[in-house]
C-alpha positions as CSV (number, residue, x, y, z in Angstrom):
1,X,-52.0,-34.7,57.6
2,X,-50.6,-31.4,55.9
3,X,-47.6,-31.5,58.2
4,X,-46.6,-35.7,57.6
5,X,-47.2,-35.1,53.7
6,X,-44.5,-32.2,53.6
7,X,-42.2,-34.2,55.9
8,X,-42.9,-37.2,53.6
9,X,-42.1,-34.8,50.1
10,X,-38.6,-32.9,51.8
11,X,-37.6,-36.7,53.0
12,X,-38.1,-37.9,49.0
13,X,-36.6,-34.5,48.2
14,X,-33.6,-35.1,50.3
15,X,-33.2,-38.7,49.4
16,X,-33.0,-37.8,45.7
17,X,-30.4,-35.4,46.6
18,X,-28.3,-37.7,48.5
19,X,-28.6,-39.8,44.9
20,X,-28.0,-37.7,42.5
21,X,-24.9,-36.6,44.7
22,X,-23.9,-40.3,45.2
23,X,-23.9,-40.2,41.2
24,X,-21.4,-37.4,40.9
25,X,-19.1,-39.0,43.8
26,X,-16.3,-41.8,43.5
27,X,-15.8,-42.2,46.9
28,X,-13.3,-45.5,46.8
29,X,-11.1,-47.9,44.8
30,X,-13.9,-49.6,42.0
31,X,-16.6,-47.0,43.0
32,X,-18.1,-45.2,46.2
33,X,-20.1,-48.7,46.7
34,X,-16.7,-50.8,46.1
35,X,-18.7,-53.1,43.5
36,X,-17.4,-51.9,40.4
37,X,-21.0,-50.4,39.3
38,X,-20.8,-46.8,38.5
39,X,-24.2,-44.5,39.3
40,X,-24.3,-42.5,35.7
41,X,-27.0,-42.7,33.1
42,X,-24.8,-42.7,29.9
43,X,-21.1,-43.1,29.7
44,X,-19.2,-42.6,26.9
45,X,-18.8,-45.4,24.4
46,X,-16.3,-43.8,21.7
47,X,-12.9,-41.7,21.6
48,X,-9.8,-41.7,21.3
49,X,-6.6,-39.9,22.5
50,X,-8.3,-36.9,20.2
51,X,-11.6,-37.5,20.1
52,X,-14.6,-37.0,22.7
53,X,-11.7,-35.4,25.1
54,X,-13.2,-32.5,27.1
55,X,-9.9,-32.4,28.8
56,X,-6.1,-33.4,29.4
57,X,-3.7,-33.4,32.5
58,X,-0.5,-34.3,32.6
59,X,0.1,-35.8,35.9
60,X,3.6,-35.5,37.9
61,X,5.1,-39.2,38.9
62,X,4.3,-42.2,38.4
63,X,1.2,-44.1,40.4
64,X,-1.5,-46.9,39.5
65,X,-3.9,-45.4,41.9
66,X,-7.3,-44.2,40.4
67,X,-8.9,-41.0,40.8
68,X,-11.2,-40.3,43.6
69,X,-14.1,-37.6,42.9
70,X,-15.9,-35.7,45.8
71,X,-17.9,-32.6,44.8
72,X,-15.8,-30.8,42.1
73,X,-12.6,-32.2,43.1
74,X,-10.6,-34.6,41.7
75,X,-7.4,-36.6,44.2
76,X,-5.2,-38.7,42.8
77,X,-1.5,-39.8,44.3
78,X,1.8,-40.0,42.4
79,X,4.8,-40.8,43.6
80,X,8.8,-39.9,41.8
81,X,9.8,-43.6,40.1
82,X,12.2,-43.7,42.6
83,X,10.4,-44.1,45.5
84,X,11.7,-41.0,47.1
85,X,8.9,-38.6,46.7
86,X,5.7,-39.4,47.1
87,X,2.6,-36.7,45.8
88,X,-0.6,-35.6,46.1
89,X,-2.8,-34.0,43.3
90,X,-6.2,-32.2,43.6
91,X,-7.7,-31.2,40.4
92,X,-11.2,-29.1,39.2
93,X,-13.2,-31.9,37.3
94,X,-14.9,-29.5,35.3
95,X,-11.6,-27.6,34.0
96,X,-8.8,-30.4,34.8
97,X,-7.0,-27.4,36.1
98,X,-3.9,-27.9,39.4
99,X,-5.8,-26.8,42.2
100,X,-3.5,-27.9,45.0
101,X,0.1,-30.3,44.5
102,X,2.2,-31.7,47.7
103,X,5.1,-33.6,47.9
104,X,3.7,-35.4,51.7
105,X,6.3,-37.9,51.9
106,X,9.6,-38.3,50.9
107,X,12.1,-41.7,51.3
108,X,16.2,-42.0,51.4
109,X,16.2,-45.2,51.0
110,X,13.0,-46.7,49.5
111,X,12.5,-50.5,49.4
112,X,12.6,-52.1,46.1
113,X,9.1,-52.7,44.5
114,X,7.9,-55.1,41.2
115,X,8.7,-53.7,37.9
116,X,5.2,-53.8,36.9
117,X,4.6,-51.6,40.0
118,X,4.2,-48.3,41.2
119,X,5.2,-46.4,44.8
120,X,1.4,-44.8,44.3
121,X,-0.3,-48.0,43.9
122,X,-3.0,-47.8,46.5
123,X,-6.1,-45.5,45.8
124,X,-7.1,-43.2,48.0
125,X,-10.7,-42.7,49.7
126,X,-12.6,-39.6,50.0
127,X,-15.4,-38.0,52.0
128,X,-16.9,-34.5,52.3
129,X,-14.2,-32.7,53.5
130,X,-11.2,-34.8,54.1
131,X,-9.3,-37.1,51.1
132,X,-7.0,-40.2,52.6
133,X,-4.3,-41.2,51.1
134,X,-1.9,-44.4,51.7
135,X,1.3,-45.5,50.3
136,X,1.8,-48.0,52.4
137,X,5.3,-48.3,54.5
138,X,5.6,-45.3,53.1
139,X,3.0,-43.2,54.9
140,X,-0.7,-42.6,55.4
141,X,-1.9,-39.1,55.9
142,X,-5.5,-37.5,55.6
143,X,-6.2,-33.4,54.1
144,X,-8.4,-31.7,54.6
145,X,-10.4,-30.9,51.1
146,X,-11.5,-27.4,51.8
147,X,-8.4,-25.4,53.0
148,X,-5.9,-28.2,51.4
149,X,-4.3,-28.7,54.7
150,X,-2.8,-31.8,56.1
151,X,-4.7,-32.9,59.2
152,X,-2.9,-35.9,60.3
153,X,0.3,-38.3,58.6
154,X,1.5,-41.7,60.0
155,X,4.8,-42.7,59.0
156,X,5.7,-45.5,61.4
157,X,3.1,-48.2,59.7
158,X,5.8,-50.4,58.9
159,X,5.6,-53.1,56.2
160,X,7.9,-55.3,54.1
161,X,6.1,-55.2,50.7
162,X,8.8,-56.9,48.5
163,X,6.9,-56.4,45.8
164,X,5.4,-52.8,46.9
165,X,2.5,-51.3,48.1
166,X,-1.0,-51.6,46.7
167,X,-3.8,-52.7,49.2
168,X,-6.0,-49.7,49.1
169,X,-7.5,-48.1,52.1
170,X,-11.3,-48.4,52.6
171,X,-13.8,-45.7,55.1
172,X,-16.2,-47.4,57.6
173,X,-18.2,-45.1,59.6
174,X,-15.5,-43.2,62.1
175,X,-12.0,-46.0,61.0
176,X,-9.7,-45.4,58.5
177,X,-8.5,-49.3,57.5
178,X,-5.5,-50.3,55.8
179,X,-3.8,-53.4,55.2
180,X,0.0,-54.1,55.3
181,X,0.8,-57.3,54.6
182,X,4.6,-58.0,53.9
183,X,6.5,-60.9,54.5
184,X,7.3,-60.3,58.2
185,X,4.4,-59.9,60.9
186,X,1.4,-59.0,58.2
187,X,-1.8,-57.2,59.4
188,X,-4.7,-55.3,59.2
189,X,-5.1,-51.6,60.9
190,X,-8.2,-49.4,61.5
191,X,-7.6,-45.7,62.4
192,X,-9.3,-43.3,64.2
193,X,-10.2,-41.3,60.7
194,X,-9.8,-37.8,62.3
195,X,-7.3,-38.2,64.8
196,X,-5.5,-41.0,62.8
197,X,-4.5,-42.8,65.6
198,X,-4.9,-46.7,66.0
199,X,-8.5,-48.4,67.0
200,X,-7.3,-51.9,66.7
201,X,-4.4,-53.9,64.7
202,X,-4.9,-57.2,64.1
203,X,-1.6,-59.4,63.2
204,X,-2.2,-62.4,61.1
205,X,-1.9,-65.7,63.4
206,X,2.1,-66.2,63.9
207,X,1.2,-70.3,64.8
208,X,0.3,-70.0,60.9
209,X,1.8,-67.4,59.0
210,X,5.4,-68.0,61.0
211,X,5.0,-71.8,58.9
212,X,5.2,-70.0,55.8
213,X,8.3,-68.8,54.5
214,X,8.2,-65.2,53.7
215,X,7.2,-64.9,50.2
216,X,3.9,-66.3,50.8
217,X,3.0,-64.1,53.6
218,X,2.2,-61.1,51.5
219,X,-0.9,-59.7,50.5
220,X,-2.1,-56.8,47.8
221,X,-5.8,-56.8,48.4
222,X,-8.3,-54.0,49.5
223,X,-10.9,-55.3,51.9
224,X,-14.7,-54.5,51.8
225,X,-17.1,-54.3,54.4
226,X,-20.8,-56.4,54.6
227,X,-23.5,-57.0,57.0
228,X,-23.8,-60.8,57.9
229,X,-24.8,-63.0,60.8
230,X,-25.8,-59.9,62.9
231,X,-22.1,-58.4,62.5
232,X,-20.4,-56.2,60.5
233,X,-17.8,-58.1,58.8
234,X,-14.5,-56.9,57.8
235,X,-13.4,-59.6,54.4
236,X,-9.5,-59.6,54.1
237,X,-8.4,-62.2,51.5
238,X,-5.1,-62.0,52.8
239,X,-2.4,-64.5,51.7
240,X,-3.1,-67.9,52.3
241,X,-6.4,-67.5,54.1
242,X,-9.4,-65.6,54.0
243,X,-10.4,-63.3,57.1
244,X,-13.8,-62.1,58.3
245,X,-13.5,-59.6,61.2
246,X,-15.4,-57.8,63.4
247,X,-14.9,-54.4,61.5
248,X,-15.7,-53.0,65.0
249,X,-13.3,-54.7,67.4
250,X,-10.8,-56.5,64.8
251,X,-11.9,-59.9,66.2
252,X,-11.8,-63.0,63.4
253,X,-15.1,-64.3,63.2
254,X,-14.1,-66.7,60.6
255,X,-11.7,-67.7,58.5
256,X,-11.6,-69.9,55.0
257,X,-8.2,-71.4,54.1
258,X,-7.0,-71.6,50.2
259,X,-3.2,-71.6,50.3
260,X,0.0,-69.7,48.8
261,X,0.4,-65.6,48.1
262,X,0.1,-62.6,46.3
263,X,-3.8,-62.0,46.6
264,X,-4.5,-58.5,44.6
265,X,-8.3,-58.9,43.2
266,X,-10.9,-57.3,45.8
267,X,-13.2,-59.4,47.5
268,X,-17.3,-59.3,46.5
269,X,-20.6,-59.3,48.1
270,X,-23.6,-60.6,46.4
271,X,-27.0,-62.1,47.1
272,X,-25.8,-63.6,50.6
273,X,-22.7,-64.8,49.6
274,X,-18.7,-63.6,49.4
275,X,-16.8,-64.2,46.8
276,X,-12.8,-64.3,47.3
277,X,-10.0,-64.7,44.9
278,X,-7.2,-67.1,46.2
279,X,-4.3,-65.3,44.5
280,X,-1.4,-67.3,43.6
281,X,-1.8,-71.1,43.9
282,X,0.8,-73.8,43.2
283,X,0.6,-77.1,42.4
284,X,3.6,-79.4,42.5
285,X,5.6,-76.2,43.1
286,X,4.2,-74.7,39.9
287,X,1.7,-71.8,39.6
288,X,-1.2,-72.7,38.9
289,X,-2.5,-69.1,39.4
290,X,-6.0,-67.9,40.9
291,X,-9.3,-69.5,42.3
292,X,-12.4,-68.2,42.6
293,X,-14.8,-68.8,45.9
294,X,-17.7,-68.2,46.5
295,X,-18.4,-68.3,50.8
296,X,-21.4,-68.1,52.8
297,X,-20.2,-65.3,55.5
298,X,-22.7,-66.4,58.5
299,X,-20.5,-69.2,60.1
300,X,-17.8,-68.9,62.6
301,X,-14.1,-70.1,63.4
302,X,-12.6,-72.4,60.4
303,X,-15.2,-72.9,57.3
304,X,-13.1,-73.9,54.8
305,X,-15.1,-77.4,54.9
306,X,-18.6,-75.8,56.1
307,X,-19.2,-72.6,54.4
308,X,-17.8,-72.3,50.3
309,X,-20.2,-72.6,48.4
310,X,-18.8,-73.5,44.9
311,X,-14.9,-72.9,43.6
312,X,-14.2,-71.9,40.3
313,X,-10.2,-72.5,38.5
314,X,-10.8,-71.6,34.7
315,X,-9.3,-68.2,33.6
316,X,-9.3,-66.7,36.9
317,X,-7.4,-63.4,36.7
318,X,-4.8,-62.4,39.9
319,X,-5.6,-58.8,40.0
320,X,-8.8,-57.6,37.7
321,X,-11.6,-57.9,40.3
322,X,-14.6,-59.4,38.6
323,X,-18.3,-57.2,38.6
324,X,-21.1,-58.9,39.1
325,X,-24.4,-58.1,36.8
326,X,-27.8,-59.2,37.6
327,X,-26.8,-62.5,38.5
328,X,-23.6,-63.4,36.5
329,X,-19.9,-62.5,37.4
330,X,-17.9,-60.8,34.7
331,X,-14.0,-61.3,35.0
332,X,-10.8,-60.8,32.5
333,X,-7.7,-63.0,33.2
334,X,-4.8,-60.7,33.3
335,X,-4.0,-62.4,30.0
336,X,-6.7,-61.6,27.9
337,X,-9.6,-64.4,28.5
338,X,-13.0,-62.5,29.4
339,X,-15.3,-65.1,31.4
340,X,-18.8,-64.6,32.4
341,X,-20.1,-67.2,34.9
342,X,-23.6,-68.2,36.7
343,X,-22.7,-66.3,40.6
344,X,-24.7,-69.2,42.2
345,X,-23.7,-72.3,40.6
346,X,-20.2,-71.0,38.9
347,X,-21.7,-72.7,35.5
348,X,-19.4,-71.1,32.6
349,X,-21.7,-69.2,30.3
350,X,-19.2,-67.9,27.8
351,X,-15.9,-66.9,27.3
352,X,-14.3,-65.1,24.9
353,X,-10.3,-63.8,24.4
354,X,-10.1,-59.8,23.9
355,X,-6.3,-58.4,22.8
356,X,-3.7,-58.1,25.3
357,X,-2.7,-57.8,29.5
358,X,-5.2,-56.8,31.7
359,X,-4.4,-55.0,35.3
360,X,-7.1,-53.2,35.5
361,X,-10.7,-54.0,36.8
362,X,-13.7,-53.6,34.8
363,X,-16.8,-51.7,35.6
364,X,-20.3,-51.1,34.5
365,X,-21.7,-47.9,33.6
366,X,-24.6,-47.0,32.2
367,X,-25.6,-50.9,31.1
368,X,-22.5,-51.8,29.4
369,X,-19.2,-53.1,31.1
370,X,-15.8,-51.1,30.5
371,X,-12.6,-53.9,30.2
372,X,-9.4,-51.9,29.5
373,X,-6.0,-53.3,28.7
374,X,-2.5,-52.4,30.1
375,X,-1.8,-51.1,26.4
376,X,-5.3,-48.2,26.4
377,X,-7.9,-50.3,24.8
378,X,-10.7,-50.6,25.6
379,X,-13.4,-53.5,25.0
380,X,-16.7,-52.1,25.7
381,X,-19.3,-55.0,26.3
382,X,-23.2,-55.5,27.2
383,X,-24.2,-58.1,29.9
384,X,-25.7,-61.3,28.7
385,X,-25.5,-64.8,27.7
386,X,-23.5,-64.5,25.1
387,X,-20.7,-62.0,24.3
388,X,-21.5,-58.6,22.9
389,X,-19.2,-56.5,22.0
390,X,-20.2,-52.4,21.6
391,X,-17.3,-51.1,21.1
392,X,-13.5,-50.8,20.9
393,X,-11.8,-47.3,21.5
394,X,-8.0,-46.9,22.1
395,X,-6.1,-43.6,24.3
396,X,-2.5,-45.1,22.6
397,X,-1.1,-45.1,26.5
398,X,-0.6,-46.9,29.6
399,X,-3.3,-47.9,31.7
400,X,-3.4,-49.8,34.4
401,X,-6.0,-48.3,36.9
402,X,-9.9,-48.4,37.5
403,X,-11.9,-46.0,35.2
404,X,-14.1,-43.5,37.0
405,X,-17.4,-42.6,36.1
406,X,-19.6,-39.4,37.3
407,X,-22.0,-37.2,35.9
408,X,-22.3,-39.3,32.5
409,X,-17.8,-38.9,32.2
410,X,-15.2,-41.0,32.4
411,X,-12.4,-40.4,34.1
412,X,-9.0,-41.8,33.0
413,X,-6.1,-42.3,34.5
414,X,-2.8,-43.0,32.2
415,X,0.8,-43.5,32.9
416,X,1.3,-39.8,31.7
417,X,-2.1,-37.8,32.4
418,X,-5.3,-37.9,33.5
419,X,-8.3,-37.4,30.7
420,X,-11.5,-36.9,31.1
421,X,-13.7,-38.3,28.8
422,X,-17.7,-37.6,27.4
């Protein structure tokens, strides 16, 4: 009895490790859970490009990837505006100081990329001991996070992007995946994570995507993974259709069709059901911008007609990914309009217009949800049935990334240098 109540005790012990380490962790793009909900206590709630800053970094490049955070480390990726050079950066979290800089890639003759782009667009992903870093076409290498070695690069994952890369790479047990999704051949690739050679690649259906002409093949989106229908599902909602794979094998399961290009905001898993942003949509060859679905991920083959549940067309932002909060789904059009809708029945609850562009996505921390617009402000809000706003604080520069929160900090990413926040 004395022996199965210690083993109980060190098991509780070593689960409330495992937390609190979760808590200090930002493992992916939107969080180490991928669902926009950050594991902190308190989070800050006022400051400003002087006030409440424990630190500043100037950061060398240009990128709109967010910071990743394993242990005391801090990864981000930059890149030279040019496209010619593309860079790591490890920092200290506690001191913002330079532990490690590389230049990993470098370009002649770059392809051209969106103005309102960057060549260090994708986040990277990080686990104990290794940090993985994509730039699409570019290059996709992994380091390792002790010695600040590289272990592995690819450089012949080939992609037309058109518009640039920015599909972020996601960790599933022993595969690295990336998506790169041009406007020639897309697809979807999962690498051996320590060897970094290929598992599977799966290339979107030519007897469909060949139909298409070549704008509306591409795809900016970062996958996630879920458990459904005794598989675990890979959800891709590539351009023009919505993919669930086997994340094992690469086989489609099942796939949802919506139409047209330019997906960007990440997929979400709630309560039994997936919920997948169309990207663009035209109507009588106008843009009519995004949808909203919300699918049931247990069928097979085509569900289009079977499976989605409910669709949703008012104020539905391109690339902010929505956050869902006990129940309701909080999103921010790219132009302003913040929208908070019943996730079951898609019934608008409110909606309400904050100031500005929005590219990034916004998060919850510590009860409230964190929407920030391309110009530094920040609309701080609590979760409810009607709008509340907390607070408004502005940093007076660019940002377009994901905020990161650990150990009761934000983490901020600007066009010039990366803060850090209390």
């Amino acid at each position: 009895m004395k022996k199965s109540l210690f083993l109980s005790v060190l098991f509780l012990l070593l689960f409330s490790c495992a937390f609190a380490q979760n808590a200090d962790n930002w493992t992916h793009f939107r969080g180490s859970e991928m669902n926009g909900h950050a594991q902190v206590k308190t989070a800050p709630l006022h400051w400003s490009a002087t006030e409440n800053i424990v630190w500043k970094a100037p950061v060398k490049g240009l990128g709109w990837s967010s910071p990743v955070v394993f242990g005391n480390q801090i990864w981000l990726t930059s890149a030279k505006e040019d496209g010619t050079e593309f860079y790591t950066l490890c920092y200290n979290i506690e001191t913002g100081k330079l532990l490690d800089e590389k230049t990993i890639f470098t370009c002649a003759e770059p392809q051209g990329i969106h103005g309102t782009n960057s060549y260090a667009t994708p986040t990277p992903c990080i686990e104990e001991g290794f940090v993985y870093v994509h730039y699409g076409t570019f290059g996709t290498a992994c380091i390792n996070t002790e010695n600040f070695e590289i272990v592995w690069k690819r450089e012949d994952l080939n992609c037309k992007h058109m518009q640039g890369p920015a599909s972020s790479p996601i960790l599933h047990n022993d595969k690295l995946i990336v998506h790169l999704e041009g406007t020639e051949d897309p697809y979807v690739i999962a690498l051996d994570k320590k060897t970094g050679t290929t598992i599977w690649n799966s290339i979107r259906p030519k007897e469909i995507y060949d139909k298409l002409e070549p704008v509306y093949r591409k795809s900016y989106q970062t996958p996630i993974v879920i458990q459904a229908g005794g598989c675990e599902l890979l959800i891709s909602n590539s351009s023009f259709m919505c993919f669930a794979h086997d994340v094992n094998t690469g086989e489609v399961i099942w796939t949802m069709e919506y139409g047209y290009d330019s997906t960007v905001s990440q997929p979400l898993y709630w309560n039994g059901l997936v919920f997948v942003n169309s990207g663009w949509i035209f109507e009588d060859n106008k843009p009519f911008f995004s949808r909203q679905y919300a699918i049931d991920p247990t069928g097979k083959g085509d569900v289009t007609k079977t499976h989605v549940k409910w669709m949703y067309e008012d104020e539905v932002p391109q690339i902010p990914t929505p956050v869902i909060v006990d129940g309701k789904m909080y999103m921010v059009h790219d132009r302003g309009m913040a929208s908070c809708i019943d996730a079951v029945t898609a019934k608008l609850i409110w909606k309400h217009e904050l100031k500005g562009n929005f590219n990034s996505s916004p998060v919850l921390a510590a009860g409230n949800i964190y929407f920030f617009n391309v110009k530094g402000e920040c609309t701080i809000v609590k979760p409810g049935s009607a709008f509340e706003m907390v607070a408004q604080n502005f940093i007076g520069e660019t940002v377009k990334v994901v905020p990161v929160f650990v150990d009761n900090s934000m983490l901020l990413r600007t066009d010039k240098n990366l803060y850090l926040i209390q």
